[in-house]
C-alpha positions as MATLAB code, in Angstrom:
seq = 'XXXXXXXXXXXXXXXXXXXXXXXXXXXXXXXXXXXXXXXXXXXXXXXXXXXXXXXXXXXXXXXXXXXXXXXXXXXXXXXXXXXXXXXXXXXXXXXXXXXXXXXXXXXXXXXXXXXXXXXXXXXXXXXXXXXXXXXXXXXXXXXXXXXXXXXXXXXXXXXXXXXXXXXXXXXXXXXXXXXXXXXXXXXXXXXXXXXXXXXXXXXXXXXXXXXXXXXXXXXXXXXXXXXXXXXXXXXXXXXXXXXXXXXXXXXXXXXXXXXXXXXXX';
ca = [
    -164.359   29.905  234.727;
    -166.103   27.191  232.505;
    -165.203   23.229  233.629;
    -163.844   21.361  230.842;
    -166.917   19.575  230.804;
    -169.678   22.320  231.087;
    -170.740   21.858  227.568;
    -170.174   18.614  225.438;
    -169.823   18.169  221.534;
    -170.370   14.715  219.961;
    -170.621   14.249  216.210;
    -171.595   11.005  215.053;
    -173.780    9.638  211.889;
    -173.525   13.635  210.356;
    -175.310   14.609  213.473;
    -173.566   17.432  215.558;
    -175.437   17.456  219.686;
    -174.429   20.115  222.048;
    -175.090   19.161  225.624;
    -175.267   21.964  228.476;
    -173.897   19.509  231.348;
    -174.370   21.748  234.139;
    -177.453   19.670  236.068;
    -175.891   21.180  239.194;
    -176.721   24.499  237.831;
    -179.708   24.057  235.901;
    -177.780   24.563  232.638;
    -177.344   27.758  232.902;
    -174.265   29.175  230.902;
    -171.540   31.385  231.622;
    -169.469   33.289  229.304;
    -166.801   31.037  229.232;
    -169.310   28.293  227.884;
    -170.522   30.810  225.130;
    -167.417   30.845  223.680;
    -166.826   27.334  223.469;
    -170.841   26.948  222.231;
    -169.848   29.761  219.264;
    -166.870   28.201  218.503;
    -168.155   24.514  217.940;
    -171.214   26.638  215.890;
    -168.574   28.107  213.676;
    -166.954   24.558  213.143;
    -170.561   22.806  212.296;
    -171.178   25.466  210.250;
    -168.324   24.509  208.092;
    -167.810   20.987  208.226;
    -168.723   19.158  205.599;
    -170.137   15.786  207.696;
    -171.961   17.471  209.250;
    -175.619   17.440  208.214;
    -177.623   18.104  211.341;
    -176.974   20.021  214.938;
    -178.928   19.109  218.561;
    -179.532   20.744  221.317;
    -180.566   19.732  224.354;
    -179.296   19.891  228.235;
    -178.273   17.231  230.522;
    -179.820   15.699  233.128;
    -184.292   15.146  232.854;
    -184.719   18.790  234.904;
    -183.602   21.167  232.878;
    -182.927   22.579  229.806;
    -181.073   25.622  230.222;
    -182.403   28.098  232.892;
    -180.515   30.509  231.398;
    -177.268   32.677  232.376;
    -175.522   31.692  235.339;
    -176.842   34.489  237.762;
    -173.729   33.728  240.171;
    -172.323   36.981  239.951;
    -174.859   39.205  239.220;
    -174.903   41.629  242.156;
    -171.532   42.688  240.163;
    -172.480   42.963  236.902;
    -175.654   45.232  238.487;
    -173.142   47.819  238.780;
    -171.176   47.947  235.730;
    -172.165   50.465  232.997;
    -174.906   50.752  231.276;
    -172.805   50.452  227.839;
    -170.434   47.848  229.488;
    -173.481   45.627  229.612;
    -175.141   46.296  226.340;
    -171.400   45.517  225.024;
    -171.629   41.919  227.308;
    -174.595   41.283  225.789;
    -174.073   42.660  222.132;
    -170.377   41.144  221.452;
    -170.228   38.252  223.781;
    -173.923   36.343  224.703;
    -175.495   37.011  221.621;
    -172.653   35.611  219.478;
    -174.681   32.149  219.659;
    -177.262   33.737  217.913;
    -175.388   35.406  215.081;
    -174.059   32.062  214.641;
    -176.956   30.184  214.404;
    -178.185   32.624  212.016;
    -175.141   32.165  209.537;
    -175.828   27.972  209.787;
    -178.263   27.108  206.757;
    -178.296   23.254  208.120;
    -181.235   22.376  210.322;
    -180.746   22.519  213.895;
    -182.897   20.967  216.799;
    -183.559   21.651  220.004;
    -184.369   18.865  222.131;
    -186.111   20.463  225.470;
    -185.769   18.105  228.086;
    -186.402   20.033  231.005;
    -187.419   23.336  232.105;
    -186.136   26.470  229.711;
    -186.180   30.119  231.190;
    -185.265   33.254  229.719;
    -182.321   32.995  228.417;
    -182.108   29.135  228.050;
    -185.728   29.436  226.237;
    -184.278   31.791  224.095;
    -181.647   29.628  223.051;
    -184.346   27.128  222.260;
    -185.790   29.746  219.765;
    -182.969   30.320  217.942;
    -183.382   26.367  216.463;
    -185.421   25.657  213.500;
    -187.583   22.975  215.163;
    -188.403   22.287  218.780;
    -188.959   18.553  220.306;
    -190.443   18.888  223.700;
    -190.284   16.261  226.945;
    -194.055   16.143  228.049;
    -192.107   16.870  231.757;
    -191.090   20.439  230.274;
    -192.232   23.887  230.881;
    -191.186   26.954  229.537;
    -191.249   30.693  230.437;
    -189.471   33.563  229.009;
    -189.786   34.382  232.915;
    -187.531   37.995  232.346;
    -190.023   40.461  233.197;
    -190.314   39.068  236.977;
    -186.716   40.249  237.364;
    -187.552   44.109  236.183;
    -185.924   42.814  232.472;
    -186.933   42.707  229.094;
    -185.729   39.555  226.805;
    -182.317   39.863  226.670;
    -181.230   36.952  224.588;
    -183.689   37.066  221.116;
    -186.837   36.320  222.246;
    -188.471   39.417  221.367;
    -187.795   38.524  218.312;
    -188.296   34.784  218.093;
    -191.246   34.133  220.010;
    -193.803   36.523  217.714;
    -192.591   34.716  214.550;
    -193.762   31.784  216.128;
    -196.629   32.337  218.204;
    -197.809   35.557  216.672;
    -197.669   39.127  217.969;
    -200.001   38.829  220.835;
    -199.620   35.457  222.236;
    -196.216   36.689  222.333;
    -196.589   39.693  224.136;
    -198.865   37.796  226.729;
    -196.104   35.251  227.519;
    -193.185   37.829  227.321;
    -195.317   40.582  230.062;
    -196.232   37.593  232.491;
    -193.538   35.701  232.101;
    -195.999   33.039  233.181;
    -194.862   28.802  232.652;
    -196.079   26.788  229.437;
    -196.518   23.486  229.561;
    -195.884   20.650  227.103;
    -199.470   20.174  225.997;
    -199.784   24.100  225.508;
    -196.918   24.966  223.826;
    -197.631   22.110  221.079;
    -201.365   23.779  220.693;
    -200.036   26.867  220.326;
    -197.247   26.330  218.186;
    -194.100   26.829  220.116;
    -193.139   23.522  219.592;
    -193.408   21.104  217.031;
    -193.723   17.319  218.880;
    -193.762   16.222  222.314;
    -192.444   13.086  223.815;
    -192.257   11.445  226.985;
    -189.164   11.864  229.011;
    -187.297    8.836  228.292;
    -188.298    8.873  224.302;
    -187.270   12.824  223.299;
    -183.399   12.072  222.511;
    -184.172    8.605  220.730;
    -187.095   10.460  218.621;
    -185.156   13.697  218.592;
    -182.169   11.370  217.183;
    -184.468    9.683  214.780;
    -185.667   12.480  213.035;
    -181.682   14.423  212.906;
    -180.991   11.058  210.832;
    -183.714   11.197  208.973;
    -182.774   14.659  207.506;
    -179.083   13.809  207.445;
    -179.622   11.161  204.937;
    -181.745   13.477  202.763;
    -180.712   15.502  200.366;
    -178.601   18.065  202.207;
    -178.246   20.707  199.505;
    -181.994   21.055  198.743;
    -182.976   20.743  202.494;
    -180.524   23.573  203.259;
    -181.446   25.879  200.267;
    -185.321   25.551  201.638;
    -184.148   26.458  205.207;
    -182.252   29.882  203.618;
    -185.523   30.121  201.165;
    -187.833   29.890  204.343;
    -185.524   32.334  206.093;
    -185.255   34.892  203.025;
    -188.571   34.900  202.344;
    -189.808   36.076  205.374;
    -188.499   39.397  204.878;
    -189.102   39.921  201.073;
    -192.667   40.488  199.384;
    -193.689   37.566  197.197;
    -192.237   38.632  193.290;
    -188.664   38.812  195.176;
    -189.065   35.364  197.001;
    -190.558   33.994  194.238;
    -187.773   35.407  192.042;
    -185.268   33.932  194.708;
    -187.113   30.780  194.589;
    -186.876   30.485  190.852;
    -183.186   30.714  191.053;
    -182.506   28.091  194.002;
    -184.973   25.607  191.906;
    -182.610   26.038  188.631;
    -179.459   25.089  190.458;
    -181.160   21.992  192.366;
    -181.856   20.871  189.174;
    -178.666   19.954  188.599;
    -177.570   18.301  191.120;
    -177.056   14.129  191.741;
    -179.115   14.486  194.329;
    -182.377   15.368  191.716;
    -180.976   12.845  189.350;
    -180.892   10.420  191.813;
    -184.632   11.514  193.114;
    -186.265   11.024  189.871;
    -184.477    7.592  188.915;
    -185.505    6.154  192.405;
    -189.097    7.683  192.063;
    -189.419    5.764  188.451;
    -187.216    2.565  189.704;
    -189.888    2.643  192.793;
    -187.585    2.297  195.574;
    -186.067    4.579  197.880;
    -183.651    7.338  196.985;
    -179.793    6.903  197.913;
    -178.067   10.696  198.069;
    -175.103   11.336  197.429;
    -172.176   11.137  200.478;
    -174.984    9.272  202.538;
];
């Protein structure tokens, strides 16, 4: 069972951070905290103040080191199907959630991130990194393949072989390495990640939230079409910007020379 305080919410300044606040444990989840994680997703997704989601773990040691593995011996011996069903309705409900969010969401990785937890950290649009970090997908040295996405998120970002090199040795990446090889966008030290992390949620928050949200579902979209469909797409999300206060408001500050003010900021 999940402690009231496994997982913490705050919003504040159109910023949404989720907080894994099981140091104790590494961060790893349990089922009970998916829920709760899903559920606060699902509420992000649709509230209307909310411009930006975090995540990041508690404590300077970890991350998330993925599912709680208290318990396992049991879940060894359930069925095969009963396990694919764990996994299929249940664990991976974060990431059909994060799919359906078209705001941008940050993870903030201020400790180690294995397997799962990593994972997690794939599922975000960008990735700030403490210099004190590493990161493994680290499944295949328990006899597993990637259980949680990042089969599939890891390639788009590193590319097909660096990928498969990671994912078969399951081998650590440190700060410094997964900057070079693009697994992460910035690194910080340890005691700067949440204040820079922070800085640049509020940056985009007081953008303009309906063209920085139509780029992240063009971005998205167009990496499964061929380029006369995404540029068709494109064509259509550039007419409705158009009118909005937000491009009004663009263009008069750009000729007024000062800085834009969007609207509800």
């Amino acid at each position: 069972m999940a402690e009231e305080n496994d997982i913490l919410f705050k919003k504040r300044e159109g910023i949404a951070v989720i907080t894994l606040n099981r140091p104790h444990r590494r961060n790893a989840f349990t089922p009970e905290m998916i829920g709760q994680w899903s559920e606060f997703l699902r509420e992000v997704r649709e509230d209307p103040d909310t411009h930006v989601i975090v995540l990041t773990g508690s404590g300077d040691q970890a991350f998330c080191s993925g599912a709680d593995l208290v318990g396992l011996e049991e879940g060894t011996r359930a069925k095969a199907l009963d396990r694919k069903n764990e996994l299929w309705t249940h664990i991976h409900r974060v990431a059909f959630e994060m799919e359906q969010i078209d705001k941008p969401t940050i993870a903030a990785i201020n400790g180690v991130a294995v397997g799962a937890g990593l994972d997690m950290a794939l599922m975000c649009d960008l990735r700030f990194m403490s210099r004190s970090a590493k990161l493994s997908e680290g499944y295949v040295k328990v006899g597993l393949v990637p259980g949680d996405g990042g089969a599939y998120f890891l390639p788009r970002l590193v590319g097909t072989a660096k990928a498969l090199e990671l994912l078969w040795t399951g081998d650590f990446v440190d700060a410094e390495e997964a900057l070079r090889i693009g697994l992460v966008n910035r690194v910080y030290a340890p005691d700067e990640l949440m204040e820079k992390t922070l800085e640049f949620a509020r940056r985009l928050a007081s953008g303009p939230e309906i063209a920085i949200r139509m780029i992240k579902r063009a971005v998205y979209q167009s990496r499964n079409l061929d380029l006369r469909t995404a540029l068709d797409l494109i064509s259509s999300h550039f007419a409705i910007i158009r009118e909005t206060e937000d491009h009004k408001e663009g263009i008069r500050a750009m000729l007024e020379h000062r800085s834009p003010k969007f609207v509800g900021r």
